[in-house]
TORKOL-305349 format. One record per atom (N, C-alpha, C, O, CB): residue in one letter; x, y, z. Coordinates in steps of 0.05 Angstrom, whole numbers, plus 5000, padded with zeros to 4 digits. Each point is the difference from the previous one (the first is absolute). Glycine has a CB too. Layout:
N
aXYZ ...
This chain:
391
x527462204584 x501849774999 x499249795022 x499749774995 x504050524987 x496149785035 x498949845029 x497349894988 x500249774993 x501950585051 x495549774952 x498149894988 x499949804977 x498149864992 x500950505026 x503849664971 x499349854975 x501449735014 x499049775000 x501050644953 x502749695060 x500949655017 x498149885023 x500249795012 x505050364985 x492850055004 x498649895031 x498049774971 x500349765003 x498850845057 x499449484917 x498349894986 x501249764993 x498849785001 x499150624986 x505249645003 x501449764983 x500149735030 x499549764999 x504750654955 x496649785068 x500549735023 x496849925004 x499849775009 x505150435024 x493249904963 x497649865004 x500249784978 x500449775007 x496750655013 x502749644959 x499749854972 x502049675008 x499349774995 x500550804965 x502349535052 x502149755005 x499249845017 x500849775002 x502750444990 x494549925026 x499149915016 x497849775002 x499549805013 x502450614993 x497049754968 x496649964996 x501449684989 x499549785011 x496750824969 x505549444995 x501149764986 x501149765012 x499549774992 x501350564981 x500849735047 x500549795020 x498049885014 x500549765005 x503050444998 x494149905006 x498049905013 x498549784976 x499349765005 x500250725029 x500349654942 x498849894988 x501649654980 x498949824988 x498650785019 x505049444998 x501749804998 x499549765028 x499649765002 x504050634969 x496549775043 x499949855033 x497049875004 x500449785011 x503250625015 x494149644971 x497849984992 x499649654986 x499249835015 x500850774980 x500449364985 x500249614999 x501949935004 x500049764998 x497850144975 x504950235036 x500849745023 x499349875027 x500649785007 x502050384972 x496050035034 x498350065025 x497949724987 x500749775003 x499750915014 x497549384970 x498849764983 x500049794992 x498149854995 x501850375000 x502449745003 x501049784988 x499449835034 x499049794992 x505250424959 x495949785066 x500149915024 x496649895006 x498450175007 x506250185008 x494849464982 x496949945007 x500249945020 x501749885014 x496549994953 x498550315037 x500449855035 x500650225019 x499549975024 x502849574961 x499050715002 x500950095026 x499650344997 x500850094979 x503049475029 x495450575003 x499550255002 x501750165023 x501249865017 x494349984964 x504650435020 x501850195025 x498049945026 x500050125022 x502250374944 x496149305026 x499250005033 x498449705016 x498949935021 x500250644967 x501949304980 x498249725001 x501049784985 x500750044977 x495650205026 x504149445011 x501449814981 x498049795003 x500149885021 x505250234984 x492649824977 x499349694991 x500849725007 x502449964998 x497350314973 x499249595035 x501649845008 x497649684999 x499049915020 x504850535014 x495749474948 x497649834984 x501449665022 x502149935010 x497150414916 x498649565071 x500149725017 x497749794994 x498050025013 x503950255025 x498349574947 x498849734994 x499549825029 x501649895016 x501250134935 x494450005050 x498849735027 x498249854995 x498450054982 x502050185050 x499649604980 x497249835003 x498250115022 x500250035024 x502249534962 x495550514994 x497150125028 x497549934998 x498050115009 x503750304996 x498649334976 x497449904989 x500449694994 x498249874989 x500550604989 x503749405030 x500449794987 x501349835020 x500750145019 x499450084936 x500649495048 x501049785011 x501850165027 x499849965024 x500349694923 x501050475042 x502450075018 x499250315008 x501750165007 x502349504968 x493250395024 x499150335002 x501050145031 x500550245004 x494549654962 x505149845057 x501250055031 x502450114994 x499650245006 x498649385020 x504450364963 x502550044997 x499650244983 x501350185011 x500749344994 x496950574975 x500050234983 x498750215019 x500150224989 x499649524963 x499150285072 x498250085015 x501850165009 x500250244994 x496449445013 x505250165011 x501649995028 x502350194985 x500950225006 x498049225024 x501750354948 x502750234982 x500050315000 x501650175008 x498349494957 x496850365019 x498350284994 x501350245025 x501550194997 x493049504984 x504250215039 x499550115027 x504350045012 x501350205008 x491649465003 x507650154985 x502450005019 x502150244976 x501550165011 x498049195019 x500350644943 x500450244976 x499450275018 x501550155012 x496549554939 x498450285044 x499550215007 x501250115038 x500850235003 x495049654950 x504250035058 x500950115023 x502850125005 x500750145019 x496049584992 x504650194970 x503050084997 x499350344983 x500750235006 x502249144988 x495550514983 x500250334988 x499050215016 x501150224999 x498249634959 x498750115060 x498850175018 x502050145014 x500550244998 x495949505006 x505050025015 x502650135016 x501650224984 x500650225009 x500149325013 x499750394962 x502250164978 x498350274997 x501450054981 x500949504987 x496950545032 x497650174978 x498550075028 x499550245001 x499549474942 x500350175077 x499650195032 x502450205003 x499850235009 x498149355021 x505250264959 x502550145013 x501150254972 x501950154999 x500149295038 x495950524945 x501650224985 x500249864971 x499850124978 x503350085065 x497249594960 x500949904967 x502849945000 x501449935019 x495350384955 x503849745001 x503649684994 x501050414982 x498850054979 x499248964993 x503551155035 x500550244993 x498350154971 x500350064977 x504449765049 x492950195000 x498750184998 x496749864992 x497750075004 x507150264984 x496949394995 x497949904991 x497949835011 x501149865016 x501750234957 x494949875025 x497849795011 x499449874983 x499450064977 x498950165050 x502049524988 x499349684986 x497050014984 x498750185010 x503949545035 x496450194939 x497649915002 x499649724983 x500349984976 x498350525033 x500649265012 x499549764988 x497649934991 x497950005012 x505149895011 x497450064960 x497349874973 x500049765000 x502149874999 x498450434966 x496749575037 x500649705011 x497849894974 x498050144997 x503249905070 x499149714916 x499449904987 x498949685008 x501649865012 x501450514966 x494149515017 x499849724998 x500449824979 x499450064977 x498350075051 x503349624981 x502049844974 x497149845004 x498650014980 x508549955021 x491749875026 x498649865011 x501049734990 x498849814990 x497550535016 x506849684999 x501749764996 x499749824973 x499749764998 x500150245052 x500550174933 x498749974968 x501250134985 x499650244995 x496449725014 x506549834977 x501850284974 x499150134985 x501050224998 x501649594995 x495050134991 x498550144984 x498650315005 x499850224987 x499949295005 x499150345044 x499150295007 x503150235005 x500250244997 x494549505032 x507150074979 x502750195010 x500650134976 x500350245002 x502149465034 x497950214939 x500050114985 x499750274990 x501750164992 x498049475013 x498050394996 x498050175011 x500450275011 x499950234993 x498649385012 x501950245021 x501850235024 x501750154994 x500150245001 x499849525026 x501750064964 x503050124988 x500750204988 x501550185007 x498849494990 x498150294975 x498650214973 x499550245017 x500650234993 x496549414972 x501650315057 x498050285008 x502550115019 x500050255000 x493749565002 x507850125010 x500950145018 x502750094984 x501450175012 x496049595031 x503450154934 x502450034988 x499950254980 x501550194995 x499449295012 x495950424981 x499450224973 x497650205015 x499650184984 x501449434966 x497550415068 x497850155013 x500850105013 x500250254996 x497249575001 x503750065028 x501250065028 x502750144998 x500950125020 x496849474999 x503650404961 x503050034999 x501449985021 x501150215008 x498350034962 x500949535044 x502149915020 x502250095002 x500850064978 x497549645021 x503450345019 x503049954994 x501249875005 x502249984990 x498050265007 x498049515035 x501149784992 x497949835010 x497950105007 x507150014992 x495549595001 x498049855005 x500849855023 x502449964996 x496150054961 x500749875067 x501049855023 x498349905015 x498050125008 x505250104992 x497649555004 x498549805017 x498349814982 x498749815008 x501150535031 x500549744935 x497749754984 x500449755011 x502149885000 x498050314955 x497249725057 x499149755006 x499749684975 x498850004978 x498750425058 x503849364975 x500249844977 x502049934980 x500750134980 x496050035029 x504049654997 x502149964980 x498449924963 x501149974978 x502849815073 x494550224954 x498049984960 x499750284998 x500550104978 x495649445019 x503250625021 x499450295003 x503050204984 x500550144981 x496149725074 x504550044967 x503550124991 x499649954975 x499050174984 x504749715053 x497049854957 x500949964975 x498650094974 x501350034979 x500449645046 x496250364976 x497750024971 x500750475011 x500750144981 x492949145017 x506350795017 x500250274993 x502850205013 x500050235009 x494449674988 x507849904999 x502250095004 x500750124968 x501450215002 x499749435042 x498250294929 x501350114983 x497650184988 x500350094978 x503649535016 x494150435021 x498550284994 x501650265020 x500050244997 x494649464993 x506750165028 x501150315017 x503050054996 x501350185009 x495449765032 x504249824940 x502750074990 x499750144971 x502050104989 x500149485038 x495450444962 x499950114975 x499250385010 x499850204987 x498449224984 x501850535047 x499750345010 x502950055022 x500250175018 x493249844981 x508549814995 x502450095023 x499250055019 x500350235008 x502149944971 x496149645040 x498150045023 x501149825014 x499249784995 x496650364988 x506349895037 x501549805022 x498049815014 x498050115007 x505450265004 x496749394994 x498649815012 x501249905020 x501849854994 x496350084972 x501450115059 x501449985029 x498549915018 x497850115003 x504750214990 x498249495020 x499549775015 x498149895005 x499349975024 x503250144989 x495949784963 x498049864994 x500149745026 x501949905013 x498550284927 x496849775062 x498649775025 x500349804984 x497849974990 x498450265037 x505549574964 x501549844995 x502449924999 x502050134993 x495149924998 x502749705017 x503149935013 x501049794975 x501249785004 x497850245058 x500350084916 x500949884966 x502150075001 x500750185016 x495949864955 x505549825010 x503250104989 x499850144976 x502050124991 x500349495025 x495250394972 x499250174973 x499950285004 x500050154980 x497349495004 x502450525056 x499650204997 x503250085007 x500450225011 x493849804996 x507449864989 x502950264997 x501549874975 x501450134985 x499850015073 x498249574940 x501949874980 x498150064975 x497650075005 x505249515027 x498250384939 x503550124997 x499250225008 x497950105005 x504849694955 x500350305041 x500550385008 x498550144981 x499849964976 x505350045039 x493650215004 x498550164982 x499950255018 x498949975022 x498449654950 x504050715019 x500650175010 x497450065013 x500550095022 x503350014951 x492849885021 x498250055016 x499049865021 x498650095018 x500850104950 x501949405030 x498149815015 x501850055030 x502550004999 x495549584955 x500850455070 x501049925017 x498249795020 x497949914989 x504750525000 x498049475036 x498949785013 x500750105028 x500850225003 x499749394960 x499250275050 x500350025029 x501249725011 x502449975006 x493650394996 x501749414999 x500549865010 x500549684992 x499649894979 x498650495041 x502949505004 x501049734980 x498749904994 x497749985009 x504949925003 x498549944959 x497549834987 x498649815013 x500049955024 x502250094943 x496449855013 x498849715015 x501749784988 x500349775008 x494450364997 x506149954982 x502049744992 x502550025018 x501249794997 x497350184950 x503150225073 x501150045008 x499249915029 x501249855015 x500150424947 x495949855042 x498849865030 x499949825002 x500249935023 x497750284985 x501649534972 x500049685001 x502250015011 x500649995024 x497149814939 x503850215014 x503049885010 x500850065023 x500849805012 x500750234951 x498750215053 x500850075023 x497749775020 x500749815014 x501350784970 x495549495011 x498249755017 x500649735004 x500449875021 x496650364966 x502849674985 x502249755009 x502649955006 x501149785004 x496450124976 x503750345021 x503049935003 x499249995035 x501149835013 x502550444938 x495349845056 x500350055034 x497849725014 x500549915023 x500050794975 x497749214988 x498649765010 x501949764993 x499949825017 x495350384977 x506149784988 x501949754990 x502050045025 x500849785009 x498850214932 x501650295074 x501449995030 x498649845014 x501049785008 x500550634994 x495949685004 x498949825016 x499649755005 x500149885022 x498950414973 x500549634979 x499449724989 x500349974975 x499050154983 x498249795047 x504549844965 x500550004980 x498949764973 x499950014976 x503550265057 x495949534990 x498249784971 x497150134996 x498349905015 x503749555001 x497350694973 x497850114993 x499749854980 x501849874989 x498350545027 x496449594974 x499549944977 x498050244986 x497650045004 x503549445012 x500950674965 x498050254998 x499149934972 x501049864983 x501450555047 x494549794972 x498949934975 x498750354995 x500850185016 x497949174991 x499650724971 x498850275002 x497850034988 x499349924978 x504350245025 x495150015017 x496650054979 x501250364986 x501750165007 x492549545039 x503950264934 x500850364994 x497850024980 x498549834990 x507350255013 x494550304994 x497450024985 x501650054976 x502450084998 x493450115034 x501849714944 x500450094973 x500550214993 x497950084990 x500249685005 x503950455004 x500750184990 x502850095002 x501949845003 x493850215002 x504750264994 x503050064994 x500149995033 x502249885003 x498850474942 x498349695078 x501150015023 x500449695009 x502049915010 x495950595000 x500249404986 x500049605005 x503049954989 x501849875012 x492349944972 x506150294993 x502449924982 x502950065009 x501949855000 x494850234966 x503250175042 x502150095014 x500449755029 x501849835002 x497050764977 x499149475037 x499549775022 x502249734996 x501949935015 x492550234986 x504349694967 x500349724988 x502949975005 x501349835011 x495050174952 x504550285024 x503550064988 x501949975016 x501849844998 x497150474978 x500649925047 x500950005031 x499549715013 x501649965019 x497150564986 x499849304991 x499649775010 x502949734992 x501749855011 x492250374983 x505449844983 x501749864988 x503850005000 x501949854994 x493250224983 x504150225037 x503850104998 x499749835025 x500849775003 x501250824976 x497049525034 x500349895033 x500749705003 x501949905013 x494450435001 x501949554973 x500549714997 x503149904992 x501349825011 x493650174975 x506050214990 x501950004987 x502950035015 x502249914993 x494450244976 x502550025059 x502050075018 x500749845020 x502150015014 x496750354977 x498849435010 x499949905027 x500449674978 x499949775008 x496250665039 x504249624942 x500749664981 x497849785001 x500649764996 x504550275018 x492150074992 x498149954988 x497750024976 x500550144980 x501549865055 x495849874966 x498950024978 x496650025019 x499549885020 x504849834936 x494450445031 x496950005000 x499049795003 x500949824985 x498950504991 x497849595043 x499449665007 x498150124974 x500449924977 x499949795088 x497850474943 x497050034986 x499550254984 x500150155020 x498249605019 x501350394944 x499250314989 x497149994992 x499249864981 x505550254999 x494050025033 x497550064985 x499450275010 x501350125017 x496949414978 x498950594986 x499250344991 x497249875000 x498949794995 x505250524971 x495050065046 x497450074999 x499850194980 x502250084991 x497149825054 x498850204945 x498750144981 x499450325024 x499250005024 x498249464938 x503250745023 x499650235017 x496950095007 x498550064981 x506250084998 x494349875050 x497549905005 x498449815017 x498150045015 x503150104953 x500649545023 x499449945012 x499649895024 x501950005016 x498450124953 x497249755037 x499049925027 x500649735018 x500649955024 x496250314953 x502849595002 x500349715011 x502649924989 x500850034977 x494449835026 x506649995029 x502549874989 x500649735013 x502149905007 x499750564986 x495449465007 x501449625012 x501149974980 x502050135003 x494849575024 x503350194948 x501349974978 x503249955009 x501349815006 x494950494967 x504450005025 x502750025009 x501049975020 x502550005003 x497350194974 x498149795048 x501249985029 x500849594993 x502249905002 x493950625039 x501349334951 x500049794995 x502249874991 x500849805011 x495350314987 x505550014976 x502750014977 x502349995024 x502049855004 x496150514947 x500949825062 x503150075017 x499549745029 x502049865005 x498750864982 x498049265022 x499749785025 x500549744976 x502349915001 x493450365044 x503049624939 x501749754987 x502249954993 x501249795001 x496150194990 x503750324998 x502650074993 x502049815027 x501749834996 x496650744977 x500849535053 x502149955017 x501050295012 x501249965022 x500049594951 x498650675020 x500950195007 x499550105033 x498149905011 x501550144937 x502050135065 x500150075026 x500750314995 x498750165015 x502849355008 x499650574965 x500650234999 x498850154968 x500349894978 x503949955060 x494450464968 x498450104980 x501050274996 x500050195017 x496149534993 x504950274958 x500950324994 x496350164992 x498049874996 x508649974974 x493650355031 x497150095002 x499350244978 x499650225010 x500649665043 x499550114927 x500850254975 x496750095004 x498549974981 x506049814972 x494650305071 x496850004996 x499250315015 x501850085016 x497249294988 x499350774993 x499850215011 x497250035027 x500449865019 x502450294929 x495549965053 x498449925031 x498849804998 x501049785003 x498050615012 x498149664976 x498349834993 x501149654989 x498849805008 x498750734981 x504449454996 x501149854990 x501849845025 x499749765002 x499850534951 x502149825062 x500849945024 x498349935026 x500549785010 x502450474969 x495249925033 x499049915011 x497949674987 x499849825016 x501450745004 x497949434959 x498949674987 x501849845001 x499749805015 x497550334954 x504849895017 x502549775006 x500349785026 x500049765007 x502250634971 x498349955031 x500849865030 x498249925013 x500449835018 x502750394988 x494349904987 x497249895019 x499249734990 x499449845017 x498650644990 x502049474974 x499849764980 x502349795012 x499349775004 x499050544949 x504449765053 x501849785010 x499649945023 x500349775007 x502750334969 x496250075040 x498749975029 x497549805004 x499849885021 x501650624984 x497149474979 x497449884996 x500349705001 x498649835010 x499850574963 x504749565007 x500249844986 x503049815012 x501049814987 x495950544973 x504149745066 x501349965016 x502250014987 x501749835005 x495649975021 x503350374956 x503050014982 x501150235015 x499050235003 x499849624943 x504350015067 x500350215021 x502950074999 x501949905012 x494349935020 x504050404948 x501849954984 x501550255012 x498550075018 x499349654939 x505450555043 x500050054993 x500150284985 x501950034985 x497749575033 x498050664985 x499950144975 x501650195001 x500650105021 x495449814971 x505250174985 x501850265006 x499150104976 x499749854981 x504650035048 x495150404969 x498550284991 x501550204987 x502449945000 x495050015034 x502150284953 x501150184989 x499350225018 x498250005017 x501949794939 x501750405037 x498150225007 x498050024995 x499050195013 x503449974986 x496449764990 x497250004977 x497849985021 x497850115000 x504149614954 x499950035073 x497849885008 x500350155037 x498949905019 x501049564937 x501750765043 x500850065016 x497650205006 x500650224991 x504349625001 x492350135023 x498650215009 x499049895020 x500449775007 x499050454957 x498450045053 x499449855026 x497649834987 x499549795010 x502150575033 x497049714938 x497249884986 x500949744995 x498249845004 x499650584971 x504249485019 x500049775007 x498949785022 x498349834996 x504450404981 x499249825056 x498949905016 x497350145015 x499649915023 x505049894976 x493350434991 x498350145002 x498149724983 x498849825012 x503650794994 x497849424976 x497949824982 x500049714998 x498349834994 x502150534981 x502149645032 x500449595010 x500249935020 x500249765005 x502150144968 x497950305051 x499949915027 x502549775012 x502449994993 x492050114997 x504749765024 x502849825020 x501149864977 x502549965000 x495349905053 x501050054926 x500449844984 x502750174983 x501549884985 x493149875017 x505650445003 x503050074978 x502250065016 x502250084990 x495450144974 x501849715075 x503250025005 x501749754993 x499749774992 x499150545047 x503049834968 x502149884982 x501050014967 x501749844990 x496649935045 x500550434953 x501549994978 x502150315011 x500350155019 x495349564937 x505750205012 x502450225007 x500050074970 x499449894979 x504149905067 x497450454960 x499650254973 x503350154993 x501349955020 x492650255002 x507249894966 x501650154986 x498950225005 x497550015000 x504149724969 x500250525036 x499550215007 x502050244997 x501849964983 x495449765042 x502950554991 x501350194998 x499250125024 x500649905022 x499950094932 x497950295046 x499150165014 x497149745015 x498949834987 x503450754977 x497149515071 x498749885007 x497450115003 x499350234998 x504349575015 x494849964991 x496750155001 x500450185031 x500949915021 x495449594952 x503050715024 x499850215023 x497449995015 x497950124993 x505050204982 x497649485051 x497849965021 x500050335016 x501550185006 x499549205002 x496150514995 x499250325029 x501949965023 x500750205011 x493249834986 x507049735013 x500850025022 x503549844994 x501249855016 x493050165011 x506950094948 x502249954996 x502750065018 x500350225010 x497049804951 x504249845042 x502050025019 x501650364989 x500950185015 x500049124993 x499050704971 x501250284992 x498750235005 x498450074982 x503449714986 x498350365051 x498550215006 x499450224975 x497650084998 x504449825050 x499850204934 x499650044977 x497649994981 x498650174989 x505249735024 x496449734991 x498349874972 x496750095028 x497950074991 x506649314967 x495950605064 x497950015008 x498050324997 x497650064997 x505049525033 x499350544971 x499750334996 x498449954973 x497550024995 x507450245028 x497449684959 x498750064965 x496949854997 x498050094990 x507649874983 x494649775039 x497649794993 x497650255019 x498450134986 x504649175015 x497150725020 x498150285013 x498450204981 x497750074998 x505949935037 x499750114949 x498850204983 x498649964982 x498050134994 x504850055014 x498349564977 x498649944975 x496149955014 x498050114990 x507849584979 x494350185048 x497749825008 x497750335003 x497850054991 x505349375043 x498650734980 x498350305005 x499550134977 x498750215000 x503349885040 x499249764932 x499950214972 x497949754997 x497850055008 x507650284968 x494849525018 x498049834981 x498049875018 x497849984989 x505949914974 x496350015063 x498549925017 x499849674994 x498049885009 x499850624995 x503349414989 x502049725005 x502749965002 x501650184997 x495449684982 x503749875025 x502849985005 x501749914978 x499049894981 x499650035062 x504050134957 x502350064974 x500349644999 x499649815015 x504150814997 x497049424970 x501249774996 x502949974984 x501650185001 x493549735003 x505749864981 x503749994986 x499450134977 x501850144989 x500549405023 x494950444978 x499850264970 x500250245011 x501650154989 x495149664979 x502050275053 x500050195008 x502550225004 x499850244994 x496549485018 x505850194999 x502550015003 x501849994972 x501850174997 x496949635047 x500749984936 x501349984981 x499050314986 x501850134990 x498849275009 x497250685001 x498750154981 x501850275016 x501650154989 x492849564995 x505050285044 x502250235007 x502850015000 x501150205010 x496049855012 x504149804970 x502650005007 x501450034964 x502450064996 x496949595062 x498750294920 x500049954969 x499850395003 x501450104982 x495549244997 x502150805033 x498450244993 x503050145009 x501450134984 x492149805025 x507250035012 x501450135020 x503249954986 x501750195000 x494549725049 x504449854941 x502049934969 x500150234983 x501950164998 x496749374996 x498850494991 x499850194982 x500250395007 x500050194984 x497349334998 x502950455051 x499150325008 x503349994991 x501150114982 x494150045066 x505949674972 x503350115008 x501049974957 x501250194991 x500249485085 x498050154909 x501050084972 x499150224990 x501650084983 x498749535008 x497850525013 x498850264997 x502250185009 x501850104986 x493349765021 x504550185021 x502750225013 x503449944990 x501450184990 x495349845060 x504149764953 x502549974982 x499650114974 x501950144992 x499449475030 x497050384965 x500750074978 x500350304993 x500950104979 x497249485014 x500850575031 x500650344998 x498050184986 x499049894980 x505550005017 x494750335009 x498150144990 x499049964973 x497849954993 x503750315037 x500549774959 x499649934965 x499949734993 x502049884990 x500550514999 x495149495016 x499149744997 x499249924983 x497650004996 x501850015034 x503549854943 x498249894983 x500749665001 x501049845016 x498750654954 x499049505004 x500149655002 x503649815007 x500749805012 x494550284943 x505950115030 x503449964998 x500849965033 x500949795009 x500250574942 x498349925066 x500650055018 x498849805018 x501249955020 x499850484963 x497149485013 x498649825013 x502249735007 x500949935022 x494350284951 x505049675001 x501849834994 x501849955006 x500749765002 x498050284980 x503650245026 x502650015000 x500449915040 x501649885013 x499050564932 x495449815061 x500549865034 x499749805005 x501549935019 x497550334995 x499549554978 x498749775002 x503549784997 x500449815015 x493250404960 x507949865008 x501749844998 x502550035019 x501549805002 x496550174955 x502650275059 x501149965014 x498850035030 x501050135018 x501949944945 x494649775038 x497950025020 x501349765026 x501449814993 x493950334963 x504149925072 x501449765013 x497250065017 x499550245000 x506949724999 x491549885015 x497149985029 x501549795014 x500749774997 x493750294979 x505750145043 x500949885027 x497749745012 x497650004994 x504750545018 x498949285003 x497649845006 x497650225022 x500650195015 x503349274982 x494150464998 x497950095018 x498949825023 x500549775008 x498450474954 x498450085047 x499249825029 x498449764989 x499149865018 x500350565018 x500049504940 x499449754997 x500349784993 x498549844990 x500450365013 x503949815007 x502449734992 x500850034975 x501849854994 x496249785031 x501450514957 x501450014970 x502850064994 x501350195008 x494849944982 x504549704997 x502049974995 x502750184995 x499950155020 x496749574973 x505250344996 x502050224998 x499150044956 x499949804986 x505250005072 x494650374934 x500150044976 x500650124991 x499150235005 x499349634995 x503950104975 x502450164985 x498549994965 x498649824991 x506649965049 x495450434948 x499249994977 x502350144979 x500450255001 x494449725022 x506749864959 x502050214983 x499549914973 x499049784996 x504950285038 x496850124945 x499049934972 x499849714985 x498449924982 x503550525017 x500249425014 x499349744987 x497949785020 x499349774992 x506050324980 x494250005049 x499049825025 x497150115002 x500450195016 x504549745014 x491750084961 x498850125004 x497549875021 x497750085006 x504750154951 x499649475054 x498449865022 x501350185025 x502450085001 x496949364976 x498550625044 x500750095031 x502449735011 x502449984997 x491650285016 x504349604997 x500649775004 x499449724998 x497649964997 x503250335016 x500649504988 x499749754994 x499549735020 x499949764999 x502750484968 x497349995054 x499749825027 x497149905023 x499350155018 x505450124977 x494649605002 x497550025016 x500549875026 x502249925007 x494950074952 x500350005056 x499749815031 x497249805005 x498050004987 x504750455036 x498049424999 x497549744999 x498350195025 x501050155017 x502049234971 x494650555008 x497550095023 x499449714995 x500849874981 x496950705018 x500249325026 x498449785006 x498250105008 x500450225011 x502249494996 x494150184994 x498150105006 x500249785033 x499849765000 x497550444941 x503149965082 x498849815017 x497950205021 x500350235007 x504449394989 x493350215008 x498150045014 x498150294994 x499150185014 x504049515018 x496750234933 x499150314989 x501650184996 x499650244994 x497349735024 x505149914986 x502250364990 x502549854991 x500949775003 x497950685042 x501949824942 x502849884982 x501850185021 x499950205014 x498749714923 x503749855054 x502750025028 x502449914983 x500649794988 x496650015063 x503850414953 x502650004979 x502049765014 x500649965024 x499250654961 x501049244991 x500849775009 x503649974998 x501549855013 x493149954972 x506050424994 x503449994988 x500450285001 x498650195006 x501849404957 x502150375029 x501550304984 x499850124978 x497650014994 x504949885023 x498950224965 x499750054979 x501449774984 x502349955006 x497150525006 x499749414974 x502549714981 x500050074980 x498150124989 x501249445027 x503250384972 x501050094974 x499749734984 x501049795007 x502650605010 x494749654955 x499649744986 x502349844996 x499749784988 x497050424992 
């Protein structure tokens, strides 16, 4: 009798395992000792500096984690993909890390054309998309239980930018260069509210083509215009010509930036000629000899892992990684996509050592926050100029 209940409790046993077996499965991405974690960059293309810095500041967070043990029990491993700032190639990426790679989730994609062209290849695999390197309103709006964001828009950073220069001064005559595409556009949008707020109208609007090089054209448009003050929808390369071009051209206007335009390669590649602009921001670029002993520690470590110095991707890329560890551990051993979700929504990140902001996340809210701050470039370095302003 014992033998025959010891056989039947195996059998119940055996059956339950084998029930338990694709639900375990059903979970991509994640194994009893390993979670996926797929990331779209630029490492070949326009913006390949920022996809670089992202890469690296990712990877140094998973290291930490995974030196200390893993997120219960489990170890990270990030899979890193080139878009080379090209939807087509992102495309691409996407496919592979969604249907090859089996992700379980995707974070930090670089690009707001990037986001957008392979956001509905990783929603067709219930593949959460979390805090993509754009400051678009497309990556949380509308609600969508997988899209989340981090940081404020750019249409949100205008407005706050000009709301705090119109303190200063208030007869401006603003006008805007921007690039042709969905981030220019966003730029345009945010431009326009602002104006809208401040009970003005645009002196001048003109666009570049993504690429390119030469912009008397538009520096030219905007100095006839009359303009003094410049919204800036432009990203390095594009920023640094502008402004080198208005400089040339004694148009001394003015510029205010996105995050976009918020790196040190800016005044690195344009030299004296770009102090004075001012950028929209969040978390700050982390100098070697930063007043925060902290940021000085981390910028050390990073510089001793990679053998250059960190920069605001660098940081963003760690602090996007270090997002996703703590949604990982909320969500509890049994990590599936649901669970993922359920932490993520009642998720709150304290501000950090790098000025970032306070960020709350609940099912209907899947922006961090909406608040940004001004840096000015003076004398080669950016110098935080405000607080946080609310558009």
């Amino acid at each position: 009798m014992q033998r025959r209940n010891a056989i039947k409790h195996a059998g119940v046993l055996a059956l339950a395992a084998a029930f338990a077996a694709p639900a375990l499965a059903q979970t991509q991405g994640v194994t009893k000792d390993e979670v996926l974690v797929g990331t779209i960059q630029d490492l070949s293309g326009p913006i390949a500096a920022f996809g670089k810095s992202t890469r690296a500041g990712m990877q140094l967070r998973v290291d930490e984690l995974n030196e200390q043990g893993g997120v219960h029990g489990r170890k990270i491993k990030l899979i890193v993909e080139d878009s080379g700032y090209d939807p087509k190639k992102g495309v691409l990426a996407a496919q592979k890390l969604a249907q090859r790679d089996k992700v379980f989730v995707t974070a930090g994609n670089i690009g707001t054309p990037i986001a957008l062209a392979t956001m509905p290849i990783f929603f067709e695999k219930n593949i959460p998309h979390l805090f993509p390197l754009t400051a678009a309103r497309q990556m949380y709006e509308p609600l969508h239980k997988l899209k989340y964001s981090f940081a404020a828009t750019y249409f949100d950073q205008v407005r706050s930018g000009v709301k705090h220069l119109t303190k200063v001064r208030a007869d401006r005559k603003w006008c805007i260069i921007y690039q042709d595409d969905d981030f220019g556009l966003e730029v345009l949008q945010g431009a326009e509210a602002a104006m809208k707020d401040i009970g003005k109208a645009l002196v001048e609007k003109t666009s570049y083509k993504r690429g390119s090089t030469d912009f008397s054209s538009q520096v030219a448009r905007m100095k006839g215009a009359g303009c003094d003050s410049v919204i800036m929808g432009t990203i390095i390369r594009e920023t640094v010509g502008t402004i080198g071009e208005a400089r040339k051209t004694a148009f001394n206007a003015q510029f205010l930036g996105t995050s976009a335009s918020y790196t040190h390669l800016i005044h690195r590649l344009g030299g004296p000629a770009m102090n004075g602009l001012i950028s929209a921001h969040t978390v700050a670029h982390p100098y070697l000899d930063d007043a925060n002993q902290n940021v000085r520690f981390w910028a050390s470590k990073y510089k001793t892992k990679f053998n250059e110095d960190p920069d605001v991707f660098s940081v963003y890329g760690y602090t996007i990684m270090d997002n996703v560890i703590n949604a990982i551990s909320k969500a509890g051993r049994n990590l599936t996509t649901d669970a993922l979700i359920k932490a993520l929504d009642s998720m709150t990140v304290p501000a950090d050592m790098f000025g970032g902001d306070t960020m709350t996340f609940t099912p209907t809210k899947h922006l961090g926050s909406n608040k940004s701050r001004l840096s000015e470039i003076k004398d080669g370095k950016w110098t935080v100029i405000s607080g946080y302003v609310e558009p």
